[in-house]
C-alpha positions as YAML, in Angstrom:
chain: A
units: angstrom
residues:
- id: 1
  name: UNK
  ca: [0.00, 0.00, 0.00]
- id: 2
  name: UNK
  ca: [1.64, 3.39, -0.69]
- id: 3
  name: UNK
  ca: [1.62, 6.40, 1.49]
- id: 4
  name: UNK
  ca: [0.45, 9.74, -0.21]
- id: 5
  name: UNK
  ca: [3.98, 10.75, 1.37]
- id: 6
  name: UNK
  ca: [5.70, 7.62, 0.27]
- id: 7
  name: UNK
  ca: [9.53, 7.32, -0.41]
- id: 8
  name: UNK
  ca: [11.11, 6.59, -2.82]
- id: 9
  name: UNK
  ca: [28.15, 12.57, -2.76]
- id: 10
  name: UNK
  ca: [30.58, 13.19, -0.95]
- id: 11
  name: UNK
  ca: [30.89, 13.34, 3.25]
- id: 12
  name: UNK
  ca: [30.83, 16.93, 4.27]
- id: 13
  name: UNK
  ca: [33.46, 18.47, 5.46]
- id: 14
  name: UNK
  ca: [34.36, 18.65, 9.74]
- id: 15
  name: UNK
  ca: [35.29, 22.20, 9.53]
- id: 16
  name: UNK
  ca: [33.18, 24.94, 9.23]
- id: 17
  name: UNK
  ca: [33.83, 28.56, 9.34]
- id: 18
  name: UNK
  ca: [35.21, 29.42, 13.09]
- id: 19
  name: UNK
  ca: [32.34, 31.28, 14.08]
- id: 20
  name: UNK
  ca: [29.61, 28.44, 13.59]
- id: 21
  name: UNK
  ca: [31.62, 26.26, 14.86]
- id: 22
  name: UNK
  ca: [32.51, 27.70, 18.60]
- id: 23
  name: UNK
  ca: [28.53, 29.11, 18.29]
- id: 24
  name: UNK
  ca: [27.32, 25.55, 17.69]
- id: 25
  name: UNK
  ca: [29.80, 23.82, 20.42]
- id: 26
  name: UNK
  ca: [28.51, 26.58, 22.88]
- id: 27
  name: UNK
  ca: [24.84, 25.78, 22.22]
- id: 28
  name: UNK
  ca: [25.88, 21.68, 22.50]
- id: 29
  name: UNK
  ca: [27.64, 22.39, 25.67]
- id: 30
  name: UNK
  ca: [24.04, 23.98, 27.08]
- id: 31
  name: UNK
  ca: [21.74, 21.42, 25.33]
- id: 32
  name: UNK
  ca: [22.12, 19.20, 28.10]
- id: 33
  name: UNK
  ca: [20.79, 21.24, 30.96]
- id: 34
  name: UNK
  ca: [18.91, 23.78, 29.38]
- id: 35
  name: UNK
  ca: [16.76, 21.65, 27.08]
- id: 36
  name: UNK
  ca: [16.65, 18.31, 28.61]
- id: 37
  name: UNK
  ca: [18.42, 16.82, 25.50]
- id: 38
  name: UNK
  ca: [21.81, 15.63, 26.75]
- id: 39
  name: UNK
  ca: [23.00, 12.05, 26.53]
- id: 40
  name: UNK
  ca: [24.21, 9.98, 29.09]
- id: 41
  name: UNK
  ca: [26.94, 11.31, 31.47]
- id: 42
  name: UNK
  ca: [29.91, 9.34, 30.39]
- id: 43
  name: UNK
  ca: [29.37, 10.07, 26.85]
- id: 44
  name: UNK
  ca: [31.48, 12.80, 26.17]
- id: 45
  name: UNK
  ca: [34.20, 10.14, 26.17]
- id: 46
  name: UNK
  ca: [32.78, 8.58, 23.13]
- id: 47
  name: UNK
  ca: [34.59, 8.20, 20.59]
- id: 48
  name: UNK
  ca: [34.73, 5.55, 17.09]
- id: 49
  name: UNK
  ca: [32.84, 6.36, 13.54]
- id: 50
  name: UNK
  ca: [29.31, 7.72, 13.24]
- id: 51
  name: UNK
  ca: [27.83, 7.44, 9.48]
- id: 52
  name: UNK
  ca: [25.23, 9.16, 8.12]
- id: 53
  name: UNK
  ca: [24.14, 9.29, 4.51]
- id: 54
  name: UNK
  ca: [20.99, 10.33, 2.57]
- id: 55
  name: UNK
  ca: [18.73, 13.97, 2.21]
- id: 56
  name: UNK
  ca: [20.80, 16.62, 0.23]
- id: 57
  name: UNK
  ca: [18.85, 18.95, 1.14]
- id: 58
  name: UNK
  ca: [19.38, 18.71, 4.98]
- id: 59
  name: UNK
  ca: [23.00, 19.56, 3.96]
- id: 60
  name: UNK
  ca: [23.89, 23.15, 5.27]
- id: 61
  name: UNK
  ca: [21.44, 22.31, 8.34]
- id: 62
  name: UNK
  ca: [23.90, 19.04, 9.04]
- id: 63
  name: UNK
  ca: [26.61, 21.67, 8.65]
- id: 64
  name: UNK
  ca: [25.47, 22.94, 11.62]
- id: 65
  name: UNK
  ca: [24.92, 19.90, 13.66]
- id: 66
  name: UNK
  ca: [28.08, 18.57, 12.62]
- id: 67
  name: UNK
  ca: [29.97, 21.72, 13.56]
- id: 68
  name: UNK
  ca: [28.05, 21.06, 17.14]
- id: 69
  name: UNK
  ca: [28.56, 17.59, 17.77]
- id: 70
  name: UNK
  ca: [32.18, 17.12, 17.25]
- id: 71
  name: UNK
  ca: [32.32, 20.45, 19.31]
- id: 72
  name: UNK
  ca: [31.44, 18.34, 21.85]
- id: 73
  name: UNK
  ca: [32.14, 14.89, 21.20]
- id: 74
  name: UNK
  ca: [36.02, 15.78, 19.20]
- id: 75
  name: UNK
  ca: [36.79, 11.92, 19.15]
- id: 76
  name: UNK
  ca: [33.40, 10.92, 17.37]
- id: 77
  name: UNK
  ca: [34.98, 10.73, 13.13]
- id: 78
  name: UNK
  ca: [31.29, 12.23, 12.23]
- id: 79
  name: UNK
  ca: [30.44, 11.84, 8.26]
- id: 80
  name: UNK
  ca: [27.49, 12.38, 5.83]
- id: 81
  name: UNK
  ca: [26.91, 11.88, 2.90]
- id: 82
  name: UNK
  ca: [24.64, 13.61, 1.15]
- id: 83
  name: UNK
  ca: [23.81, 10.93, -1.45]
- id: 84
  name: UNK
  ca: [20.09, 11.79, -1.86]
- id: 85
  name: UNK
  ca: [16.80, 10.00, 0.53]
- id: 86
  name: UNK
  ca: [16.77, 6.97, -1.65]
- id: 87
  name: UNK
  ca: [20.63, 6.54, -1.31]
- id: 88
  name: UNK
  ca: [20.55, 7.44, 2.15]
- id: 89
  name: UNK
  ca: [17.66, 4.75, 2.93]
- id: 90
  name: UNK
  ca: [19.32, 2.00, 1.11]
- id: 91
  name: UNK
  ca: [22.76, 2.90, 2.63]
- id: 92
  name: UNK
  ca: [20.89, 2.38, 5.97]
- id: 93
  name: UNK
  ca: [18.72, -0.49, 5.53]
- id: 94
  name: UNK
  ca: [22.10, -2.53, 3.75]
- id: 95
  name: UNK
  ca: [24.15, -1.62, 7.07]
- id: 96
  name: UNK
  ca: [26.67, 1.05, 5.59]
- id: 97
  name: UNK
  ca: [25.20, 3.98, 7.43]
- id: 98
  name: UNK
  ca: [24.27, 4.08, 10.90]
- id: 99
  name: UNK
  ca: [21.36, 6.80, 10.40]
- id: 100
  name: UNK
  ca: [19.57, 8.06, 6.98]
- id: 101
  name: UNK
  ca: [18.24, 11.08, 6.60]
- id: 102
  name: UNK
  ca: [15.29, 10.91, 4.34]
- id: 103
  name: UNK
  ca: [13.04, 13.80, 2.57]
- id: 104
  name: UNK
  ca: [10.36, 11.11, 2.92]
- id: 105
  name: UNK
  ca: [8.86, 8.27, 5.34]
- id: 106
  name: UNK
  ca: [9.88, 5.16, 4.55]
- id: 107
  name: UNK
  ca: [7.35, 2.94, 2.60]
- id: 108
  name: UNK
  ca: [6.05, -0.12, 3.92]
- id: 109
  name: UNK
  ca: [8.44, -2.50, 2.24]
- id: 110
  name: UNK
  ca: [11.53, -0.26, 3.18]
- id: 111
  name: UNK
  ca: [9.89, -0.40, 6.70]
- id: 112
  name: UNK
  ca: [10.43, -3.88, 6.80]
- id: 113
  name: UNK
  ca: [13.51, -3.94, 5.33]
- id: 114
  name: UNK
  ca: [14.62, -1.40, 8.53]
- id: 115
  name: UNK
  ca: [13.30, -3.32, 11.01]
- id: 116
  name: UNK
  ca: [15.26, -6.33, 9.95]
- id: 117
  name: UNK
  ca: [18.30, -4.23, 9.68]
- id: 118
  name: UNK
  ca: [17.83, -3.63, 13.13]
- id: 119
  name: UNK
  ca: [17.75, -7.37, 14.37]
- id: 120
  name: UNK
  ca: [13.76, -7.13, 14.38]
- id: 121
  name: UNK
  ca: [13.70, -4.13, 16.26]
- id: 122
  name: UNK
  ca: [11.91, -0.97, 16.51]
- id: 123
  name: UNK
  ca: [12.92, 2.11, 14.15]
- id: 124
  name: UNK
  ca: [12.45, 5.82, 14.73]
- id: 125
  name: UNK
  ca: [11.72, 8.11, 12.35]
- id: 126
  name: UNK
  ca: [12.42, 11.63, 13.74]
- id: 127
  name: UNK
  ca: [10.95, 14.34, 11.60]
- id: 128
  name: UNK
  ca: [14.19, 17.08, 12.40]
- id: 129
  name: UNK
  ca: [14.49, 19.47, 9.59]
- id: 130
  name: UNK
  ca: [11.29, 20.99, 8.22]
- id: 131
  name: UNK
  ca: [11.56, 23.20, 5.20]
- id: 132
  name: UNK
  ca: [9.54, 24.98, 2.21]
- id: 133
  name: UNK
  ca: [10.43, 23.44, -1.22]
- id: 134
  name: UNK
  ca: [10.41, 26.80, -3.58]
- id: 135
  name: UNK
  ca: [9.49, 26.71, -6.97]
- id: 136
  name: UNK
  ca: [12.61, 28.57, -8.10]
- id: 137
  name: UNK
  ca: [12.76, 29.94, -11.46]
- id: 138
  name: UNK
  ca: [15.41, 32.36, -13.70]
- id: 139
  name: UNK
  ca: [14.15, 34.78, -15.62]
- id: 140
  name: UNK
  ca: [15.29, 38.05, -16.33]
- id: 141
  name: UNK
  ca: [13.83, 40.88, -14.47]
- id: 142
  name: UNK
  ca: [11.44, 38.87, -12.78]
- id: 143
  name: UNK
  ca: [11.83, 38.29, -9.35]
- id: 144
  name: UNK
  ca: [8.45, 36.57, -7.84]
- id: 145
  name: UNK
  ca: [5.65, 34.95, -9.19]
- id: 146
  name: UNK
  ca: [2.42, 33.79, -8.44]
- id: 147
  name: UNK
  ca: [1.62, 30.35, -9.22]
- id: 148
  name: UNK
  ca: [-1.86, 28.21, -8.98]
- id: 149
  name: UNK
  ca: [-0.74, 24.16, -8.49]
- id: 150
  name: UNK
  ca: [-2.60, 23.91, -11.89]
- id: 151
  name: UNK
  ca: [-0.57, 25.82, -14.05]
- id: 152
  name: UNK
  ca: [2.91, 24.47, -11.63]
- id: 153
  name: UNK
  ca: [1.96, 20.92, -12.92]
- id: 154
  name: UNK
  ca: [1.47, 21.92, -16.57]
- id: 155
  name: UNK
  ca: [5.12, 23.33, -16.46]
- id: 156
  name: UNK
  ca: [6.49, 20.72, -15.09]
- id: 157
  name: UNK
  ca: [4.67, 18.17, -17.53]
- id: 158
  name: UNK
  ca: [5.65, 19.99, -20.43]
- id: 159
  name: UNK
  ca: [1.96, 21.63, -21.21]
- id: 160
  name: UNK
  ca: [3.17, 25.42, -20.26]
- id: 161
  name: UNK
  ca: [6.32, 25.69, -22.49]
- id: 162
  name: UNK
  ca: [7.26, 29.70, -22.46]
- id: 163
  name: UNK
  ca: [6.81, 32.17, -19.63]
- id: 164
  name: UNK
  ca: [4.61, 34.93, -21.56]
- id: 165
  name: UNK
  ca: [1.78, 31.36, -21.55]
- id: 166
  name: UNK
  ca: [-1.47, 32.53, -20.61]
- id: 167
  name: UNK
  ca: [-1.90, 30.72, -17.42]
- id: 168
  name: UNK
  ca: [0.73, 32.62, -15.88]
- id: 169
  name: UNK
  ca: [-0.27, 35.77, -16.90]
- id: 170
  name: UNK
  ca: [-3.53, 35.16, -16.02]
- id: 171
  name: UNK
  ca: [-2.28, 35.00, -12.20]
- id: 172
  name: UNK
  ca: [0.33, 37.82, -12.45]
- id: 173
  name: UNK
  ca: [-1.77, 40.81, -14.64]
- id: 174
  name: UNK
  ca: [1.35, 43.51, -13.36]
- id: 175
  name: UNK
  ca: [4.40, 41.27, -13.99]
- id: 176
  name: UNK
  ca: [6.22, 42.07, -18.05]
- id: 177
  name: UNK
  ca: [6.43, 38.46, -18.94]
- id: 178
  name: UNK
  ca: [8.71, 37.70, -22.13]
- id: 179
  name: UNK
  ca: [8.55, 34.95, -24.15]
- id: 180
  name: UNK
  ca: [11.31, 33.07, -23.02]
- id: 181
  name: UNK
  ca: [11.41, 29.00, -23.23]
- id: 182
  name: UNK
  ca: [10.74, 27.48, -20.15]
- id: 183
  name: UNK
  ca: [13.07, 24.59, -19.23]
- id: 184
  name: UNK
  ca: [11.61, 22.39, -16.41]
- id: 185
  name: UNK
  ca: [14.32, 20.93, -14.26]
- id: 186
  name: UNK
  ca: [13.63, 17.90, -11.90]
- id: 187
  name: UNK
  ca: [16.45, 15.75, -9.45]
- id: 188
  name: UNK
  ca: [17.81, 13.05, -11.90]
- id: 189
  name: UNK
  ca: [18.45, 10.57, -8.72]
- id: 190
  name: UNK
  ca: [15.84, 9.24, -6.37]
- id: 191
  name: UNK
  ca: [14.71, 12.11, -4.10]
- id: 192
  name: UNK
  ca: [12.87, 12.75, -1.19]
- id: 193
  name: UNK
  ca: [12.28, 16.12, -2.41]
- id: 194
  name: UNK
  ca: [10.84, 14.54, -5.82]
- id: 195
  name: UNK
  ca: [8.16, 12.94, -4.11]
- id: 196
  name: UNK
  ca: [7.07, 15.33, -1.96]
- id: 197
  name: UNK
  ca: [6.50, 17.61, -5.08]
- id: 198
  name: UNK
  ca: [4.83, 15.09, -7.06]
- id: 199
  name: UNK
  ca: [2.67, 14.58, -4.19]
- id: 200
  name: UNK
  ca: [1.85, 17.82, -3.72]
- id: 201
  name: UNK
  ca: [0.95, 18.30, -7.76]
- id: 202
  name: UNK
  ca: [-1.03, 14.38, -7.24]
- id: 203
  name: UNK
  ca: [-3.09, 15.89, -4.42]
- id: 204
  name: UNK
  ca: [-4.08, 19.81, -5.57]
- id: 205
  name: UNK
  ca: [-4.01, 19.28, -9.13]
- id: 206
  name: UNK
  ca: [-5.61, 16.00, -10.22]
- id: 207
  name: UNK
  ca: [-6.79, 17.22, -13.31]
- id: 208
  name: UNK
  ca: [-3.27, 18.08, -14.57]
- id: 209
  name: UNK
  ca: [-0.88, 15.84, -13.01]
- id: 210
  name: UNK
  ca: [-1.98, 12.19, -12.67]
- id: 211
  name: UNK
  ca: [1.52, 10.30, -11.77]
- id: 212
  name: UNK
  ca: [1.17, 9.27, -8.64]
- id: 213
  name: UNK
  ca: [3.53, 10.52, -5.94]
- id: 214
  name: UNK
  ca: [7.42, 8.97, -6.63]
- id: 215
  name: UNK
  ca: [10.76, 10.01, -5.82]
- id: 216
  name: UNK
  ca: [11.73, 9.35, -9.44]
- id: 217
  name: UNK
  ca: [10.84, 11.51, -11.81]
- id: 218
  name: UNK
  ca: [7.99, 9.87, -13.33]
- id: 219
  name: UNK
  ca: [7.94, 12.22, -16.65]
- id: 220
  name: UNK
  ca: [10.25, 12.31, -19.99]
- id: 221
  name: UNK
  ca: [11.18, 15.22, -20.85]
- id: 222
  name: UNK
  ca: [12.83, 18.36, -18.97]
- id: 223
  name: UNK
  ca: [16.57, 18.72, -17.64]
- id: 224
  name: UNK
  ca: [18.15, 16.42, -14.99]
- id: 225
  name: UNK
  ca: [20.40, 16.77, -12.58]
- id: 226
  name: UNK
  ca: [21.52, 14.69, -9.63]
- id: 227
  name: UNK
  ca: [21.14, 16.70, -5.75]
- id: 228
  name: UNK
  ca: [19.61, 19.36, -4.71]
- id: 229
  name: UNK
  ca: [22.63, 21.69, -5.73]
- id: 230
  name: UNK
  ca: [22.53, 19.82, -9.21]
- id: 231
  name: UNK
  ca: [19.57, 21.20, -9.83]
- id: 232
  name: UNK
  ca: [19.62, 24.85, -8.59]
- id: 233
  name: UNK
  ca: [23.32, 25.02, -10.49]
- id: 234
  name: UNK
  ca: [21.41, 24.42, -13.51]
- id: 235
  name: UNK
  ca: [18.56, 26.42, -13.11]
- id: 236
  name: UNK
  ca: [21.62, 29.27, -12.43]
- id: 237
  name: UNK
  ca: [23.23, 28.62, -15.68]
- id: 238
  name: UNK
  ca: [20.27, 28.71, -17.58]
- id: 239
  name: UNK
  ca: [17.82, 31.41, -18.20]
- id: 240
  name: UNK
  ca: [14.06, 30.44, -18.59]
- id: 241
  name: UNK
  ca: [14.65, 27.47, -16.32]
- id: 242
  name: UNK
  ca: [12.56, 26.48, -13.59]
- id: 243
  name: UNK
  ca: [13.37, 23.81, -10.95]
- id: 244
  name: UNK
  ca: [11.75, 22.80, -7.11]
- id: 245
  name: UNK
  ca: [14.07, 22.90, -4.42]
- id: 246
  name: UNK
  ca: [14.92, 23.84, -0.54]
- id: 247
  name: UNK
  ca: [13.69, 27.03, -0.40]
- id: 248
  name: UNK
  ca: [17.19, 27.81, 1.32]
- id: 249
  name: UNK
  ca: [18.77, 26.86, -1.71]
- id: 250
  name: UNK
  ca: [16.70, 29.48, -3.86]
- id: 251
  name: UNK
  ca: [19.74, 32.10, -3.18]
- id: 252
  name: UNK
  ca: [19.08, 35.27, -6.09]
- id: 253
  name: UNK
  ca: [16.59, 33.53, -8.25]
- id: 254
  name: UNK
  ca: [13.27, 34.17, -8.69]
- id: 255
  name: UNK
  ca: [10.88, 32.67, -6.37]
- id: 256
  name: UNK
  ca: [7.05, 31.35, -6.96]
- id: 257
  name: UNK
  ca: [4.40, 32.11, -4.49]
- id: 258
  name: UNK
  ca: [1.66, 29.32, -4.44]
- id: 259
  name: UNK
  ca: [-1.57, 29.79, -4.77]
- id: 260
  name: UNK
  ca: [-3.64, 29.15, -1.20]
- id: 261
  name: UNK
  ca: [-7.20, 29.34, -0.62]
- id: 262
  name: UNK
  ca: [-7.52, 32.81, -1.82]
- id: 263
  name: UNK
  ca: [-4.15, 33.83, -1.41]
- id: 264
  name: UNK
  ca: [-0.75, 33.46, -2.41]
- id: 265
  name: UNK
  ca: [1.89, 32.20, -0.02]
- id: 266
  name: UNK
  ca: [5.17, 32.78, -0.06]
- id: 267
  name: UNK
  ca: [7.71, 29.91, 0.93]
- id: 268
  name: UNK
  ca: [8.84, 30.44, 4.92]
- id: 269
  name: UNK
  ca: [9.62, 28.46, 7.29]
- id: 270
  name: UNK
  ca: [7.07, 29.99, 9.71]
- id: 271
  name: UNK
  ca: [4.23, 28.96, 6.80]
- id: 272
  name: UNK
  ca: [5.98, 25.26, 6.44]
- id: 273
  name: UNK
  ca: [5.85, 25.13, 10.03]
- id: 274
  name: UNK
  ca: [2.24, 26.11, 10.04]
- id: 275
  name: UNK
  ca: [1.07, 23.07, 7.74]
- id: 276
  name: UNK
  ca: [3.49, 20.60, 9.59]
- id: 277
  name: UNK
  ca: [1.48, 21.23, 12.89]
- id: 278
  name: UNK
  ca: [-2.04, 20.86, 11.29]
- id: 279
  name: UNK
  ca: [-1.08, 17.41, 9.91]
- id: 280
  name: UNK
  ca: [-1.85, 14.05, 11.36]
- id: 281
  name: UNK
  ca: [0.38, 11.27, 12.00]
- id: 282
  name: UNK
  ca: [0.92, 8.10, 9.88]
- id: 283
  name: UNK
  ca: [-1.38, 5.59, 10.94]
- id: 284
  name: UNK
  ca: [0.02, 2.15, 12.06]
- id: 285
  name: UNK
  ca: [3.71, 2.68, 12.97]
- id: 286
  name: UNK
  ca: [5.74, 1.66, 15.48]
- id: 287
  name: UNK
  ca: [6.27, 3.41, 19.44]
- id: 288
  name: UNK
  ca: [8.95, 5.85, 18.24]
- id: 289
  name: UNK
  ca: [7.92, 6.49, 14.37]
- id: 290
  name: UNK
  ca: [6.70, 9.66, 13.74]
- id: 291
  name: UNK
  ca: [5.72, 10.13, 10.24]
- id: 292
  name: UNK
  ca: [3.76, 12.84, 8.95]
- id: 293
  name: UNK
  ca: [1.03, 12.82, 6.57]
- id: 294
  name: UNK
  ca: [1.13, 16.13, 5.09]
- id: 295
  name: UNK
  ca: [-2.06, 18.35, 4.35]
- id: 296
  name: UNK
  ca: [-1.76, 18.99, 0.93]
- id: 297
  name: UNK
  ca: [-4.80, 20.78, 0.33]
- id: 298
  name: UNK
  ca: [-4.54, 23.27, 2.88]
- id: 299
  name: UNK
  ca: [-6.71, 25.83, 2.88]
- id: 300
  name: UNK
  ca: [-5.27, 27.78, 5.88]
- id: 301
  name: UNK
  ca: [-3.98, 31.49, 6.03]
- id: 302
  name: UNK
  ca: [-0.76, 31.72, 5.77]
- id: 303
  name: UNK
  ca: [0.29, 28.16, 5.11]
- id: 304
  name: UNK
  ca: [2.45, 26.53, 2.65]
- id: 305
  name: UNK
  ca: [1.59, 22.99, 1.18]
- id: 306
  name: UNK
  ca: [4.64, 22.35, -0.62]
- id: 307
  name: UNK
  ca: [6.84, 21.45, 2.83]
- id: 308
  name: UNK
  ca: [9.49, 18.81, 2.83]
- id: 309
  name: UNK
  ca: [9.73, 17.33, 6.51]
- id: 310
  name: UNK
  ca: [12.94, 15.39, 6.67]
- id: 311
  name: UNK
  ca: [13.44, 12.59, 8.70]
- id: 312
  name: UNK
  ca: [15.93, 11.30, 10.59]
- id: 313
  name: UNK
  ca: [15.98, 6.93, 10.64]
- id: 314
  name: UNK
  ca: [17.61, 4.57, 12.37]
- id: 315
  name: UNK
  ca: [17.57, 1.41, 14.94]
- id: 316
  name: UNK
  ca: [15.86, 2.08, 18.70]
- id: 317
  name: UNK
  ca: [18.77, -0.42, 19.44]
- id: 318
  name: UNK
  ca: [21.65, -1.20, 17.97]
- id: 319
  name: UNK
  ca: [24.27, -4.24, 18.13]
- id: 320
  name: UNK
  ca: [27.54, -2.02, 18.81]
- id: 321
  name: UNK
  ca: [27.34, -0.06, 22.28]
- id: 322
  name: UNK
  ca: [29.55, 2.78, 20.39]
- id: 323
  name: UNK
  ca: [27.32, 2.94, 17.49]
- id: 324
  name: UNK
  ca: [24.04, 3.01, 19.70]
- id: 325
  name: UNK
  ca: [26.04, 5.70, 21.95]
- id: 326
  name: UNK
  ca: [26.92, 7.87, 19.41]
- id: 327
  name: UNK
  ca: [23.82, 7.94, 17.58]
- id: 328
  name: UNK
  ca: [21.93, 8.53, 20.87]
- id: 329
  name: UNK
  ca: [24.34, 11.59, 21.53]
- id: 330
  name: UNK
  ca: [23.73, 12.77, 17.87]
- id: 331
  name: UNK
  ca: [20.30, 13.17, 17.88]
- id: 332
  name: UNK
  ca: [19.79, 14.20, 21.64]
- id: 333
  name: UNK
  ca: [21.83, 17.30, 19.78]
- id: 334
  name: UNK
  ca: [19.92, 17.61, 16.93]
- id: 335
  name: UNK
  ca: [16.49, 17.95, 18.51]
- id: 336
  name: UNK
  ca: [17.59, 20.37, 21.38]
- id: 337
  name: UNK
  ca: [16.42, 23.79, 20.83]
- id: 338
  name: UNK
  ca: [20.30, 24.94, 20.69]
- id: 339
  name: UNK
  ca: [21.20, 22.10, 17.65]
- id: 340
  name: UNK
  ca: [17.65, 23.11, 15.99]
- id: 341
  name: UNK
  ca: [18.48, 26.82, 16.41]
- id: 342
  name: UNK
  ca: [21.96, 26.14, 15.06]
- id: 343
  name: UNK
  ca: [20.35, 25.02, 12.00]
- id: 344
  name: UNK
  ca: [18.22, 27.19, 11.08]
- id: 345
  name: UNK
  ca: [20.88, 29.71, 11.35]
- id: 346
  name: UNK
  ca: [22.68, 28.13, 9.13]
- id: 347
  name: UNK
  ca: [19.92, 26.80, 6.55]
- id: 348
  name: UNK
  ca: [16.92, 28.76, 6.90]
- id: 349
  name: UNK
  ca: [14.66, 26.32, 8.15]
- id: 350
  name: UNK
  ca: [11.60, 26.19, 10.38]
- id: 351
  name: UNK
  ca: [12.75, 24.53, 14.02]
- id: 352
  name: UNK
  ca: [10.99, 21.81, 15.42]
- id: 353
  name: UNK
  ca: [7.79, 22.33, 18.06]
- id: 354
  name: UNK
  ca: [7.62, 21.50, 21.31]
- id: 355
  name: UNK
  ca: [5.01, 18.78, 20.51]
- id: 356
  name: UNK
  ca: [7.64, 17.44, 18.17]
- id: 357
  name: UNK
  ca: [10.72, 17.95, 20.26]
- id: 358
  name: UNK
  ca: [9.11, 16.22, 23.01]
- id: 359
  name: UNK
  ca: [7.45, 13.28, 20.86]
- id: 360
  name: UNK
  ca: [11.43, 13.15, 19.53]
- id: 361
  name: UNK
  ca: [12.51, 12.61, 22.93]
- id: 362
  name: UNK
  ca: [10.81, 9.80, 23.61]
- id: 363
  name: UNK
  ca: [12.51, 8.02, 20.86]
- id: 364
  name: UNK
  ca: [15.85, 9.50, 21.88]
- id: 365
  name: UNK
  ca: [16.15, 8.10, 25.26]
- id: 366
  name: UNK
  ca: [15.15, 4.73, 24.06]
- id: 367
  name: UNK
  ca: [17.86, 4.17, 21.99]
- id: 368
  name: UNK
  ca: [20.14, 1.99, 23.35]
- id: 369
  name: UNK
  ca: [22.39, -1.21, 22.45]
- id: 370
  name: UNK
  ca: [22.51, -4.91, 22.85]
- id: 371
  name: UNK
  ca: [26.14, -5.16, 23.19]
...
């Protein structure tokens, strides 16, 4: 059965600049007391490998909690790689990363496929990093757009094939629209960030886009390009194109707002933020899942439907006492409101609620190891 939110490189460097990085070991060294997210008291002696692979677009957030992490925990050889969700599952569920981060739940057969990775445990999925995704676009002296999910799924089918198209101007009556060739761009590798588009386009525009949600591109046509900085880079390079993306990515292109009820909304992370809070859980997963089934179709003031939530997976228990250690220390970081300010600092992203923080907890201090 498949989730409306189903699934479907390089490790970062361990320096930042010098400023991040004493900010970020500051905020660590406080996490523990002030937010009730520290890990157990003999672990900053830990010390070993801790591999992460997966989400691109978590990448300048990770950054951040990197920079933190080994602020605290210097003898921990941190990596991730950001490989792209699919990647990043698979690198999990095989055993060659520790943790994935994922743009998307995991599907019901990958869910399996976890569990057994994890000697028939439990796994968590943490949703950490919450973000926009921004319909970025370049196109000379145009900055912003508005954009109905109609006419966004006939561009990125191939039905809307110049910017001066009627559709658009029909939604933008003040904006000098040239003729220019619009070149859709989508993520060439399989992406988190793919299927939460497509599902967004499956769910408000029916009419128009009737591929079910994937995170492979399920259309010919169009530019590729692998990671999320594959795909701005060529949206950069080349004028008319249009791509989806984190919205922290967007940098001096041109930016859609999405059509809302009977507004347009810009992409923020206050308005992600706002949809992320007025959507239910998954339904049938485990003690320490917490998937999100994302509303879509909200009609709400103010809030943006195209949100990626990315997720943080891995075992409730692990074999290795070092792994399970580290891991435990790593996201009892990431969750505290010093590693989740840290990152949106650093990538623009909405931090985590209280509800979720505390719901994140629970899976935090139940991680643990059989060794």
């Amino acid at each position: 059965m498949k989730l409306s939110t189903r699934s479907r490189a390089v490790v970062l460097s361990t320096a930042l600049t010098s400023t991040l990085a004493l900010a970020a070991c500051g905020a660590a060294n406080e996490s523990e007391s002030s937010s009730g997210g520290g890990s157990d008291s003999g672990a900053a002696s830990l010390s070993g490998a801790l591999a992460g692979a997966g989400a691109s677009s978590q990448q300048a957030a990770m950054e951040a909690w990197q920079a933190g992490f080994e602020g605290e925990y210097p003898d921990v050889q941190f990596s991730y790689d950001p490989a792209g969700s699919g990647a990043g599952r698979e690198q999990f569920i095989d055993g060659r990363a520790d943790f994935a981060g994922s743009d998307a739940p995991l599907d019901e057969e990958e869910l399996t496929a976890a569990q057994e990775r994890c000697g028939g445990g439990e796994v968590f999925e943490l949703p950490n990093y919450i973000s926009p995704i921004a319909v970025i676009f370049n196109l000379e002296g145009v900055d912003s757009l508005d954009l109905t999910p109609d006419t966004i799924a006939r561009i990125f089918s191939g039905q809307i094939t110049t910017w001066n198209d009627p559709a658009i101007a029909a939604d933008n009556p003040d904006a000098q629209l040239p003729d220019t060739a619009i070149t859709p761009v989508h993520r060439g590798d399989d992406s988190g960030t793919t299927d939460n588009f497509t599902d967004y386009l499956f769910q408000t525009a029916p009419d128009v886009w009737t591929s079910e949600p994937d995170g492979v591109w399920p259309l010919p046509g169009g530019e590729a390009a692998n990671g999320t900085s594959g795909v701005v880079g060529v949206v950069e390079s080349t004028v008319g194109a249009v791509t989806y993306a984190d919205a922290s990515r967007a940098g001096e292109l041109g930016v859609a707002n999405v059509a809302v009820g009977e507004e347009f909304v810009a992409p923020s992370a206050e308005a992600a933020a706002a949809v992320v809070e007025n959507s239910p859980a998954v339904e049938g997963r485990g003690e320490y899942d917490f998937a999100i089934e994302l509303n879509r179709q909200t009609e709400g003031s103010g809030e943006y439907p195209i949100v990626l939530v990315s997720y943080h997976v891995g075992c409730v228990e692990y074999d290795d006492q070092a792994t399970g250690d580290a891991v435990k220390a790593f996201m009892s970081y990431v969750i505290s409101e010093d590693g989740q300010q840290a990152a949106a600092e650093n990538a623009g992203n909405a931090p985590i609620s209280g509800t979720l923080r505390e719901q994140a907890q629970t899976a935090v201090d139940a991680i643990s190891s059989a060794g």
